[in-house]
N, C-alpha and C positions, 0 to 999 in steps of 0.2 A: 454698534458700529464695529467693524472689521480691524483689527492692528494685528496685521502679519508678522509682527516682530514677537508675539507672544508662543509663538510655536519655535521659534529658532532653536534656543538650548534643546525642545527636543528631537527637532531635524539634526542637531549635529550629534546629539548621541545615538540617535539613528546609524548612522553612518561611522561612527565608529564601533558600534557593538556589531555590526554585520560586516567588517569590512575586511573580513575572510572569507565572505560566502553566505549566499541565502539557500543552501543546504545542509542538512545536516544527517548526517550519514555514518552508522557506527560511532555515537558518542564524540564526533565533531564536524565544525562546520568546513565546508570546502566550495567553491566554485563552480557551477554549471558547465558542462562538457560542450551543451549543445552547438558553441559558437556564436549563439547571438547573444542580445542582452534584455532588460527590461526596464525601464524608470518608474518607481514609485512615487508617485506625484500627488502632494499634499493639495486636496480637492478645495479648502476653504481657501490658497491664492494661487494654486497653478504651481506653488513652488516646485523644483523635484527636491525629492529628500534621498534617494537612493537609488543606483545604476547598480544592477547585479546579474552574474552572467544565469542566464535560463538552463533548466534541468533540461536533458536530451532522454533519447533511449539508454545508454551507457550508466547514466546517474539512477535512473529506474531501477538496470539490472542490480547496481552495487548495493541500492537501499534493502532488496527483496532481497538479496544474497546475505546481507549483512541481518533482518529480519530474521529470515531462514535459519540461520547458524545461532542464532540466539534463542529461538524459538523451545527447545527441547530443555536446556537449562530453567528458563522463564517458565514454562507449562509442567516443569516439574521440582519448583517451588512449591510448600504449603501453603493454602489459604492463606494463613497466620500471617505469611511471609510476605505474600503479597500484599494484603491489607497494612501492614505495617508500612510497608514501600510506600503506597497510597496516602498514609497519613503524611509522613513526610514531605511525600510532595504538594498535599494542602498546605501545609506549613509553608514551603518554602513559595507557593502562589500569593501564599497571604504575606509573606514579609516582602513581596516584589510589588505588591498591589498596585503603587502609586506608577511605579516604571511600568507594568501593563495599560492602566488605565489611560495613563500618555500617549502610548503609543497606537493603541487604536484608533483614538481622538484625532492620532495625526495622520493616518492613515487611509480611516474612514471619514473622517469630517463628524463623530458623532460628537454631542458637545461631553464634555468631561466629565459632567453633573450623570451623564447617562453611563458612563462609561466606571466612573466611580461605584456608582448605587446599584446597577444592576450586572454588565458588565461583567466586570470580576469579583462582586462577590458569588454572582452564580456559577461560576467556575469554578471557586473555593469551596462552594457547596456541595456542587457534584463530586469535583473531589473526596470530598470527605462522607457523602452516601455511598459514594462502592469503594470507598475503603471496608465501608460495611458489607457491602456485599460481597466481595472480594469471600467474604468468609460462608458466603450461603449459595459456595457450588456444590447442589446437593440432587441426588437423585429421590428415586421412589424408594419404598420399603423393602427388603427382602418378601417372598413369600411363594408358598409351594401351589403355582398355580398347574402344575401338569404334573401330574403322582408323583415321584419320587425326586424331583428336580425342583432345585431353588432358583427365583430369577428376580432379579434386580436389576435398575437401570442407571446408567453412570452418566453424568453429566463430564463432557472434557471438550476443551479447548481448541478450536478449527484449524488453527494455524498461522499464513500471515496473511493481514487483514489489508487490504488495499483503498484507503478512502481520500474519498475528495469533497472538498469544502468549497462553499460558495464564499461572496466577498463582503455579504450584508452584516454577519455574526463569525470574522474568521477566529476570534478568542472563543467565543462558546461552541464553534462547530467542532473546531479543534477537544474542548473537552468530551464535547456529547459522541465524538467518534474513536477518540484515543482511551479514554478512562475507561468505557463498561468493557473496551475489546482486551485489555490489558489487567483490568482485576479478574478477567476471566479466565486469562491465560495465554492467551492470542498475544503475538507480536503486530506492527505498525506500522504501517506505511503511508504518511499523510501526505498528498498533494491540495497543498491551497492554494484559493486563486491565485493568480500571479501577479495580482493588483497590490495585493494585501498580504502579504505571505510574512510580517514581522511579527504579530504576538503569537503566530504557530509557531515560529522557532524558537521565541523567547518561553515559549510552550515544553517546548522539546529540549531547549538547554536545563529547564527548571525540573526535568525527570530527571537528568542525569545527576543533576546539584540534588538528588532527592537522595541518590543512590539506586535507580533504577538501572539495569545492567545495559549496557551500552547494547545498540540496535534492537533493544524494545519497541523504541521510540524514533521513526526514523523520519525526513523530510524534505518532499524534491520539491519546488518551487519552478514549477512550469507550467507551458502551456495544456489546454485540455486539450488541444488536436495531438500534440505531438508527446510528452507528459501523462497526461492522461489519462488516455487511448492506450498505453500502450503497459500502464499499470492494468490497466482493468484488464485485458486481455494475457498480461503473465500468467505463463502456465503453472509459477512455484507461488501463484497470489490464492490463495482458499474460497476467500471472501471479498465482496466490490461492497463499500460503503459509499451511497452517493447523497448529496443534499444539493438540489437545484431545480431549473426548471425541467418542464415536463418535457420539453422537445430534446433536449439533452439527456435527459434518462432512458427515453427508449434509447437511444444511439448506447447508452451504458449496458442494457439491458440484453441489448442485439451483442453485442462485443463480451461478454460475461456468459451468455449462452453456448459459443463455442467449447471454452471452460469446462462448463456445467457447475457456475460456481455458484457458491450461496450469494446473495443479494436482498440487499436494505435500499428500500430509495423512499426521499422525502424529498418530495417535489412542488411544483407550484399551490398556489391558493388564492382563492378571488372572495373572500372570508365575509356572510352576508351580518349583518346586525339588523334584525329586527324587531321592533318597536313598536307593542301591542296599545293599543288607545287609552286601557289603564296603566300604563306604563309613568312612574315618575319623571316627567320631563326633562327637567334641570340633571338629573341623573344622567340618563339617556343620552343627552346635548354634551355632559362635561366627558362620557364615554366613548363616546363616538369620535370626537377630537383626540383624546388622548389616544385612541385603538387605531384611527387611523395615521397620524403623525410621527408614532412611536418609528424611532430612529429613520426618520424622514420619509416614512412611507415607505421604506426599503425592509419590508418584513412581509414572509408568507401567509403571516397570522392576521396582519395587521389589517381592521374592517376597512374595506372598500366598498361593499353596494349597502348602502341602508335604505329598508325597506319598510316604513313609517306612516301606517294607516290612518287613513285620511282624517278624520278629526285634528289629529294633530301634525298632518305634515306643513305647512306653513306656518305653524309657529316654529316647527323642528327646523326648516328651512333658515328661517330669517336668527334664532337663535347661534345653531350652530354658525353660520356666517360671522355673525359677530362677537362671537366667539374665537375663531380663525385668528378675526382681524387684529387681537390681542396675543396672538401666539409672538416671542420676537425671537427674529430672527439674525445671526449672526457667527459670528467668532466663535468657535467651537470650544476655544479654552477659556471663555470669560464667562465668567459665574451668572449673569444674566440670562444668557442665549435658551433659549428652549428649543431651538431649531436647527441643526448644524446643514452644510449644501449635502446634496446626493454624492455621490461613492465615484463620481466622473462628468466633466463634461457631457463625455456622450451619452451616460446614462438621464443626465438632466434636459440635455436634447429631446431625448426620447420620449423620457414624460410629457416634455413644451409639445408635441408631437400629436401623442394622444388627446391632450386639451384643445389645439389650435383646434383638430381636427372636427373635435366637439363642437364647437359654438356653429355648425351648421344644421345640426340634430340636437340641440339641447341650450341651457341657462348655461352659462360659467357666471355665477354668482357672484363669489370673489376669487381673488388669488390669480392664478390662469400667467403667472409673468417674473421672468426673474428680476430680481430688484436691480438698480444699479447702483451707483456709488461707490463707495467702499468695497462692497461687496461685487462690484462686477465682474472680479480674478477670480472667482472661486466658481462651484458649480451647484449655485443657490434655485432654488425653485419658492416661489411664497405659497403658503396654503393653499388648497384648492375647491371649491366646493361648486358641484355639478349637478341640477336639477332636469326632472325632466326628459331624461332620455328614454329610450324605448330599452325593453327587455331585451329585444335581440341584436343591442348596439353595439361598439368596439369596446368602449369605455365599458359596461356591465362583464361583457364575457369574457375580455382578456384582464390578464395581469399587468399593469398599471408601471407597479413597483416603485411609488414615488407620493407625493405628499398629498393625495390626489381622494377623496371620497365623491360618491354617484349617491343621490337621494332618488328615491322613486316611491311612490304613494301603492297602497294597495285597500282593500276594501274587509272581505271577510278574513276569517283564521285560513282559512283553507287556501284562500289566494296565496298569500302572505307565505305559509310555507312552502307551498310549490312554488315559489319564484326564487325563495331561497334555496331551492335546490336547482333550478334553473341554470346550472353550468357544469362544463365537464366537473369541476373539483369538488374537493371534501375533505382540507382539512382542519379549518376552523370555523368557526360561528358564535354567534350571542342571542338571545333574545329577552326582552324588556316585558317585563309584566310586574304588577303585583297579586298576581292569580296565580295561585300554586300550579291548578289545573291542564291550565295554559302554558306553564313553563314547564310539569312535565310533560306534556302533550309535546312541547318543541324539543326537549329533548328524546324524547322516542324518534319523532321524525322526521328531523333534521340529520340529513347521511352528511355528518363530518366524523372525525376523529377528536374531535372536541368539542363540547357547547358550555358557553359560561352563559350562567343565567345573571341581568344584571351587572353582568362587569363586561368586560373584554381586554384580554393580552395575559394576566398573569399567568406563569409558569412555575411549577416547583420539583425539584429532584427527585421527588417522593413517587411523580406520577405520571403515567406516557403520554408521548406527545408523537404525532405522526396520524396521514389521515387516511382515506379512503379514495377511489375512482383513478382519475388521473393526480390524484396528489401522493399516487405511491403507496408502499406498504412496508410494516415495520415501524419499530417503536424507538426513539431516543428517550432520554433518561428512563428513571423507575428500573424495575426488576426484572419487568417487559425487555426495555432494551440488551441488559446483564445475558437474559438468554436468548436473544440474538446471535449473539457473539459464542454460542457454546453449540454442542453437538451432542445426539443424543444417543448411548449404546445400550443393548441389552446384552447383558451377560447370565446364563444359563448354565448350570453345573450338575450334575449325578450326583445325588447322596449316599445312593445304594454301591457305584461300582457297578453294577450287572445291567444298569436301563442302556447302556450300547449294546449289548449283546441282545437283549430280547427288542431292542429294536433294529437291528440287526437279521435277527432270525421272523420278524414281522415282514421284513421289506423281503429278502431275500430267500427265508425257510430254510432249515435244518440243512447247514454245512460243518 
């Protein structure tokens, strides 16, 4: 059950730790220019927790001015120097842990347990892998590839990096955007959604408590039309980092082109799990729940179509079901809850949307309805689980974004994977065997950016993440992402003194 009294101490620390401004701009926080305002509103009861004034064009100009002038000092630091900077600021993510993990919890509705265990230690993590790498900006070898001339390639630093965060992961986007641009050398410019814009800034105050130089780290808290839009199209922005959906990317993509700027996007995913007939069931059953649920359904990664060869799709069906039906749901801060509400009202609309719209073309098995009670204030959805629909349904080809999996039967290998690829996207997937053969067969061809065999969802710093088609291109975390964030130069030199002149007298002839 729901007790909205257990979030209060950290709604009011909410509001007093931001209550100069949910920007932060040259190493402090200040107030949106733009004139209007925004309320942050705790989705488990409707409460609001914070009114702050929204970033404009004006706030934009000052973050990338303040960037800009930082940028040359920051990019001509040592490695050593940077990584050192890096470490500290793991540290000081790690001794705030507890005030992070709060504050997402109260912002996104994820329950605590999630936000404790995965949350921000992976933050702390990343952190502290490109501290490491911070130290491996390296180019290629010297060597004398044209007669008398040495050439070597130098890896350096783009400039100010312009990104924007979705509302699902705004603590981990915030890492996976700011850490590999900034142990690279690149300064920052993060706009997060404007829903969720608290543990970015508690983000961005925890650089400078790091000792990282004022406007490394910089943060406007606006909208995407107005905010946004108008980051990604700065003419003194180098780079548009974006994480969101696919209809929003091209618009990032069209507006970044004028530029001609570099560009990173990770965008939607319809992520398939499929589950070969030798496949351990109970495995399968307890994967599928966790891959699809994982922070209420509100993840790129998170499986949505399973696609469960007939032998076993009716046990998979009625297993998973009941399974669901033990998920509990609630209180985002009580040590119970396995389920926190979606990210918004509207967003939990949206889902109830997709499902109503379902039960004219398919089972809704269970789930399909938000609870009431206790829980009626908030913006709860109960599990969902969807048999039966056709391949070229709503529910299969679009993005969901909610607590919601689609089961569909399939018959040979070769079905099975062509339905898995059956949508524009590709950036994650699973597949279930205990046949080696088979799993690497599904990892050859399956076009995502990732396939776990046997699991689904884990992530580690160590390794890229980012997919193919309409899911965008470009890698976060790993060493992948590291050189994103860099640019690459050749530098060519005369050993001899005399190779201009006889190239020279080649091009030209005897003056």
């Amino acid at each position: 059950m729901h007790n909205p009294g257990n979030a209060a101490p950290d709604r009011a620390a909410a509001q007093e730790r931001f209550a100069d401004g949910a920007q932060y701009i040259a190493g402090r926080p200040t107030e949106g220019t733009s004139g209007r305002t925004h309320t942050v509103v705790d989705p488990a009861t409707g409460a609001e927790v914070l009114t702050y004034g929204l970033a404009g064009p004006d706030d934009v100009d000052a973050a990338v001015a303040a960037a800009r002038k930082a940028f040359p000092g920051w990019a001509g630091a040592t490695p050593g120097e940077r990584s050192d900077a890096l470490h500290r600021f793991a540290a000081v993510l790690a001794d705030r842990a507890e005030d992070f993990a709060r504050a997402e919890s109260l912002q996104c509705g994820k329950p605590l347990k999630l936000t404790r265990e995965f949350d921000v230690p992976g933050s702390v993590d990343n952190a502290a892998f490109f501290a490491g790498a911070a130290r491996q900006l390296q180019g290629s070898s010297a060597g004398e590839y044209s007669g008398d001339h040495t050439s070597y390639v130098r890896r350096e630093p783009i400039g100010v990096v312009g990104s924007i965060a979705p509302w699902n992961y705004p603590l981990q986007m915030a890492a996976w955007k700011i850490l590999p641009a900034i142990a690279a050398g690149n300064t920052v410019v993060l706009k997060p959604a404007e829903i969720t814009p608290l543990t970015s800034l508690m983000f961005a105050q925890a650089a400078t408590a790091a000792g990282i130089p004022d406007g490394v780290v910089n943060i406007v808290s606006g909208t995407g039309r107005e905010a946004g839009e108008h980051l990604v199209a700065h003419p003194d922005v180098a780079m548009t980092s974006f994480t969101g959906s696919t209809a929003v990317g091209k618009r990032v993509a069209e507006l970044a082109t004028a530029t001609v700027k570099r560009l990173h996007l990770e965008l939607g995913g319809k992520a398939p799990f499929l589950v070969f007939d030798d496949a351990d069931l109970e495995a399968a059953v307890h994967g599928a729940v966790a891959g699809a649920l994982i922070n209420t359904g509100q993840d790129c990664t998170a499986a949505t179509r399973a696609y469960v060869q007939r032998p076993l799709y009716e046990a998979f069906v009625e297993k998973t079901a009941a399974l669901m039906d033990t998920v509990r749901v609630g209180d985002p801060f009580a040590p119970g809850t396995d389920l926190g509400p979606l990210v918004s009202r509207a967003q939990r609309d949206r889902v109830a949307g997709f499902v109503d719209r379902a039960r004219s073309y398919a089972r809704v098995v269970c789930g399909g309805e938000a609870p009431q009670g206790d829980l009626r204030h908030g913006a709860y959805y109960r599990p969902t689980l969807i048999a039966d629909a056709a391949q070229d349904s709503e529910v299969v080809q679009s993005e969901i974004f909610g607590p919601v999996l689609v089961v569909l039967p399939f018959d040979g290998d070769d079905e099975g994977i062509r339905l898995a690829n059956d949508t524009p996207y590709g950036l994650a997937a699973s597949a279930w065997s205990r046949d080696v053969y088979r799993a690497n067969r599904a990892t050859r061809e399956i076009r995502a950016g990732c396939v776990w065999i046997n699991d689904h969802i884990p992530i580690i710093s160590e390794m890229p993440h980012g997919g193919y088609r309409a899911s965008g291109f470009g890698k976060d975390m790993s060493a992948y992402s590291f050189e994103e964030y860099t640019q690459v130069k050749h530098v060519m030199f005369d050993n001899t003194a005399v190779a201009a002149k006889d190239w020279h007298r080649t091009v030209f002839g005897d003056r």
